[in-house]
NUVO-616512 format. One record per residue (C-alpha): x, y, z; residue number from 0; residue in three letters. Coordinates in nm, 3 decimals. Layout:
N
+---------+---------+---------+-----+--------+
!      c1 !      c2 !      c3 ! num ! residu !
+---------+---------+---------+-----+--------+
!       X !       Y !       Z ! NUM !    ALA !
...
+---------+---------+---------+-----+--------+
! end
This chain:
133
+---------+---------+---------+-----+--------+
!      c1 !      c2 !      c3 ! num ! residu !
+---------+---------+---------+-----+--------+
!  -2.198 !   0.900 !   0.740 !   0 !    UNK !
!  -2.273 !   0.557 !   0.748 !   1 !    UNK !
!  -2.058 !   0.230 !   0.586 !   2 !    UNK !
!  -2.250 !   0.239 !   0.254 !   3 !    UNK !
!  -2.133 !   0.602 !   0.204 !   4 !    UNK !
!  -1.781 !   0.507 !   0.274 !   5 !    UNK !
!  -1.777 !   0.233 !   0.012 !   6 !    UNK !
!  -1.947 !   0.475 !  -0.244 !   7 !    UNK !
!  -1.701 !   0.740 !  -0.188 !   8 !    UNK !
!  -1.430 !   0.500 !  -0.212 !   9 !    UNK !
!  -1.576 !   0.272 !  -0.515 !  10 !    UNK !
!  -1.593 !   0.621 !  -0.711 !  11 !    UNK !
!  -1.287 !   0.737 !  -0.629 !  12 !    UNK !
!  -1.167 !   0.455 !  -0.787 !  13 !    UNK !
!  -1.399 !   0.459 !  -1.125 !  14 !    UNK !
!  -1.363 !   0.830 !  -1.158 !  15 !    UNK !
!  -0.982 !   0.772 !  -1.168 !  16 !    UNK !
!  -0.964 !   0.504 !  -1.401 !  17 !    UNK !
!  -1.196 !   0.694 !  -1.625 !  18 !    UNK !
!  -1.013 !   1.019 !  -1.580 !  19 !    UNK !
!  -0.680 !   0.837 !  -1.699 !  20 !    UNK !
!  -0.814 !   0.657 !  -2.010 !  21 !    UNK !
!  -1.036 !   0.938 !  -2.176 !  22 !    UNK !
!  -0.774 !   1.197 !  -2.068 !  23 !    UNK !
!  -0.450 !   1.034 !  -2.008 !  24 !    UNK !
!  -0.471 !   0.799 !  -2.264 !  25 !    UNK !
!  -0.685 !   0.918 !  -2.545 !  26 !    UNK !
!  -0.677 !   1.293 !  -2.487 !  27 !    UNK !
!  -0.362 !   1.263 !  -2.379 !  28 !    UNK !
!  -0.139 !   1.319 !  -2.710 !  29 !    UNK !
!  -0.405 !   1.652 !  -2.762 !  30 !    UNK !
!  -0.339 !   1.768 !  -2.393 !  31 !    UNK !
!   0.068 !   1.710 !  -2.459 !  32 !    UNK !
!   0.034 !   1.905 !  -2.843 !  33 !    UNK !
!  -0.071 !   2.222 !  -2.640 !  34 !    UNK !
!   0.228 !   2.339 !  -2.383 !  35 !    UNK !
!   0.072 !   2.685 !  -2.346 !  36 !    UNK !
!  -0.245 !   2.537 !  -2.207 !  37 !    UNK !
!  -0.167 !   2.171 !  -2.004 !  38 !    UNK !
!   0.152 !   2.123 !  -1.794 !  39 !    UNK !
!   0.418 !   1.903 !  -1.967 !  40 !    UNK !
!   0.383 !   1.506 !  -1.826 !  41 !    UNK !
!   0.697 !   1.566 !  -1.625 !  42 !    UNK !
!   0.580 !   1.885 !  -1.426 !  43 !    UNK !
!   0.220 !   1.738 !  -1.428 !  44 !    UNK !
!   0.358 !   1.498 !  -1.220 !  45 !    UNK !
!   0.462 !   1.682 !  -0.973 !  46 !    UNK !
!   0.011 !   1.792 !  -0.918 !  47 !    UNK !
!  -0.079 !   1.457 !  -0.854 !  48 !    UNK !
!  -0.179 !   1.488 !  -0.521 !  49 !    UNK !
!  -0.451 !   1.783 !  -0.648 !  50 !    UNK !
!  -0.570 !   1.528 !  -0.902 !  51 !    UNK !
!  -0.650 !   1.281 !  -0.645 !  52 !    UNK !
!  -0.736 !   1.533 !  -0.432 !  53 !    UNK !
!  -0.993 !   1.685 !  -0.690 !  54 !    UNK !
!  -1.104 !   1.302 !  -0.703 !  55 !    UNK !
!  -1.199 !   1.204 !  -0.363 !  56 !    UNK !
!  -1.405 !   1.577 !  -0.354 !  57 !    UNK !
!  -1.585 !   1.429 !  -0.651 !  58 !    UNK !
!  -1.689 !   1.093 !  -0.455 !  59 !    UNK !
!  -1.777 !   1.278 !  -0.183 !  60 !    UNK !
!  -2.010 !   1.553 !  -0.358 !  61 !    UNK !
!  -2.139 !   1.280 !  -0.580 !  62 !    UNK !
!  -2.232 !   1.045 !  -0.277 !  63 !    UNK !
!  -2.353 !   1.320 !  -0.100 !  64 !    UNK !
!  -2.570 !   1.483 !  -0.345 !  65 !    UNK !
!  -2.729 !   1.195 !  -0.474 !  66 !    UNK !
!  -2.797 !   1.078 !  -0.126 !  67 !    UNK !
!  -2.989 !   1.391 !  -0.026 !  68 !    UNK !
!  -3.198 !   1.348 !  -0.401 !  69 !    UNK !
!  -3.271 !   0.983 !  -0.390 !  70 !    UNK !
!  -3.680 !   1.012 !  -0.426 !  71 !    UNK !
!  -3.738 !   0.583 !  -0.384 !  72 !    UNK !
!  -3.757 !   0.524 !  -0.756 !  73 !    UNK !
!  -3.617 !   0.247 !  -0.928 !  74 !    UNK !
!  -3.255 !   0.313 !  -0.881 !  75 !    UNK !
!  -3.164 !   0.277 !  -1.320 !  76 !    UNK !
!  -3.412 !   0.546 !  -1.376 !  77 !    UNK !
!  -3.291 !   0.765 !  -1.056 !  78 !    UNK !
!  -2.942 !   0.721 !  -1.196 !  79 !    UNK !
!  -2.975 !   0.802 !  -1.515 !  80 !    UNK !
!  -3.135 !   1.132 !  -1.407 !  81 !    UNK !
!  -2.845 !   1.203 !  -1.178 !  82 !    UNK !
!  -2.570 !   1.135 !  -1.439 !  83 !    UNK !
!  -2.738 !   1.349 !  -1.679 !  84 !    UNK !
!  -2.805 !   1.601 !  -1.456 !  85 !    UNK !
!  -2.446 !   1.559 !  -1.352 !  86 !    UNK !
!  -2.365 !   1.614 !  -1.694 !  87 !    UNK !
!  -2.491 !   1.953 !  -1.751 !  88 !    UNK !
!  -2.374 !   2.055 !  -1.429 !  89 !    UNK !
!  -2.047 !   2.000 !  -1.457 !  90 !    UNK !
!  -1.948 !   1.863 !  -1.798 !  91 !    UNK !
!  -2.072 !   2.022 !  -2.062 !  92 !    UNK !
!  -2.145 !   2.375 !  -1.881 !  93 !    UNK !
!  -1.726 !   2.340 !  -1.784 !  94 !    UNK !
!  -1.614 !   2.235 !  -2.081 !  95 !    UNK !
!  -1.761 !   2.499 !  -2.301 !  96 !    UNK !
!  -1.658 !   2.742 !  -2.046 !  97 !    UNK !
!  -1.349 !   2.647 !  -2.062 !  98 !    UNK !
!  -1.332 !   2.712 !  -2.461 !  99 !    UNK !
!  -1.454 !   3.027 !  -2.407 ! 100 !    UNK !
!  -1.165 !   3.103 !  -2.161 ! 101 !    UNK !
!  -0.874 !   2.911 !  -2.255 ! 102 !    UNK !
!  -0.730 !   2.840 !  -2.619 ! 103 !    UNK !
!  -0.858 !   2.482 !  -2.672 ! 104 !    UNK !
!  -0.936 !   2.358 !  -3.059 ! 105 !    UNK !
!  -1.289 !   2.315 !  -3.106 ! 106 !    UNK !
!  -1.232 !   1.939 !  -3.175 ! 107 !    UNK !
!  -1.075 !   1.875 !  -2.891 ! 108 !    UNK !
!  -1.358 !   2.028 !  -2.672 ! 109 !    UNK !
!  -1.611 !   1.829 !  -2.881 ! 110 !    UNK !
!  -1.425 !   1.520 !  -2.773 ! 111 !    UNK !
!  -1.403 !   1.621 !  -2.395 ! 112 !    UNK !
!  -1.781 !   1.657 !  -2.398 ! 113 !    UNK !
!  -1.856 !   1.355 !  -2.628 ! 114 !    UNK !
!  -1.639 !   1.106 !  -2.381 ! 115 !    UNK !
!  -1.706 !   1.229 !  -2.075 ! 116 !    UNK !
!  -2.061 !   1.276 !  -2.097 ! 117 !    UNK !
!  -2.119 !   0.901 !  -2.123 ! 118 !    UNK !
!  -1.836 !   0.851 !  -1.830 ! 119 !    UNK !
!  -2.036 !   1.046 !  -1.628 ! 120 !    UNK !
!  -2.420 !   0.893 !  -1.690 ! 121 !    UNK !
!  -2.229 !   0.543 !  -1.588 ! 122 !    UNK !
!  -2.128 !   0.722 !  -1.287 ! 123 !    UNK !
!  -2.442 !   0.871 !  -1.227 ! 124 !    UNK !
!  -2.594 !   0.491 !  -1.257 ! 125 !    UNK !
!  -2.324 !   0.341 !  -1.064 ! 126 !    UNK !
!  -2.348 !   0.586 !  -0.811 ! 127 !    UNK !
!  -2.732 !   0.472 !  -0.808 ! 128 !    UNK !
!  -2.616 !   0.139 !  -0.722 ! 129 !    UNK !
!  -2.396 !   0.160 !  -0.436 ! 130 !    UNK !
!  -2.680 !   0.394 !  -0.284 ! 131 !    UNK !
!  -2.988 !   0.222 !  -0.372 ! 132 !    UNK !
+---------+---------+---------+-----+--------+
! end
């Protein structure tokens, strides 16, 4: 682990939350809060925070880390792009519609976790890019 590592980890720890709290806090948010049988109520959710940022530094980490051990030499756009897209059906979309399958989530709203985060996450892919070129 080397200084450029650290400030990856800690630059997307940082992105990753601010993304995480508009898309979900802020637009999803009024969905998430309209079903109590599936997401904790805002007070009680609360009292998780710690596993959110938690769950948050793990993803700066595995990001860092996984792009690190892929990085081919390429021109870092086009090796970023691959890695948020690969990212993306990884972890997004594959989650997302596993969750629907799982959990009682509307359709709509699923369509709208996969159609915001799956831009989020190519930016991340490219910024990740950057900070590792």
């Amino acid at each position: 682990m080397n200084k450029q590592f650290i400030v990856s980890v800690i630059v997307l720890f940082v992105w990753t939350m601010l993304l995480g709290f508009i898309i979900h806090g802020m637009i999803l948010g009024p969905e998430y809060a309209a079903l109590p049988g599936v997401f904790r109520p805002e007070a009680e959710a609360q009292n998780y925070f710690g596993y959110v940022i938690a769950g948050h530094v793990s993803m700066a980490i595995g990001l860092t880390w996984v792009y690190r051990m892929g990085c081919q030499g390429k021109p870092w756009v086009q090796q970023g792009l691959k890695f948020g897209i690969a990212v993306v059906l990884l972890m997004t979309t594959s989650i997302y519609l596993i969750y629907y399958a799982v959990q009682q989530m509307p359709a709509e709203l699923v369509t709208k976790q996969v159609m915001l985060d799956t831009p989020a996450v190519i930016l991340t892919g490219l910024i990740t890019a950057f900070l590792n070129k």
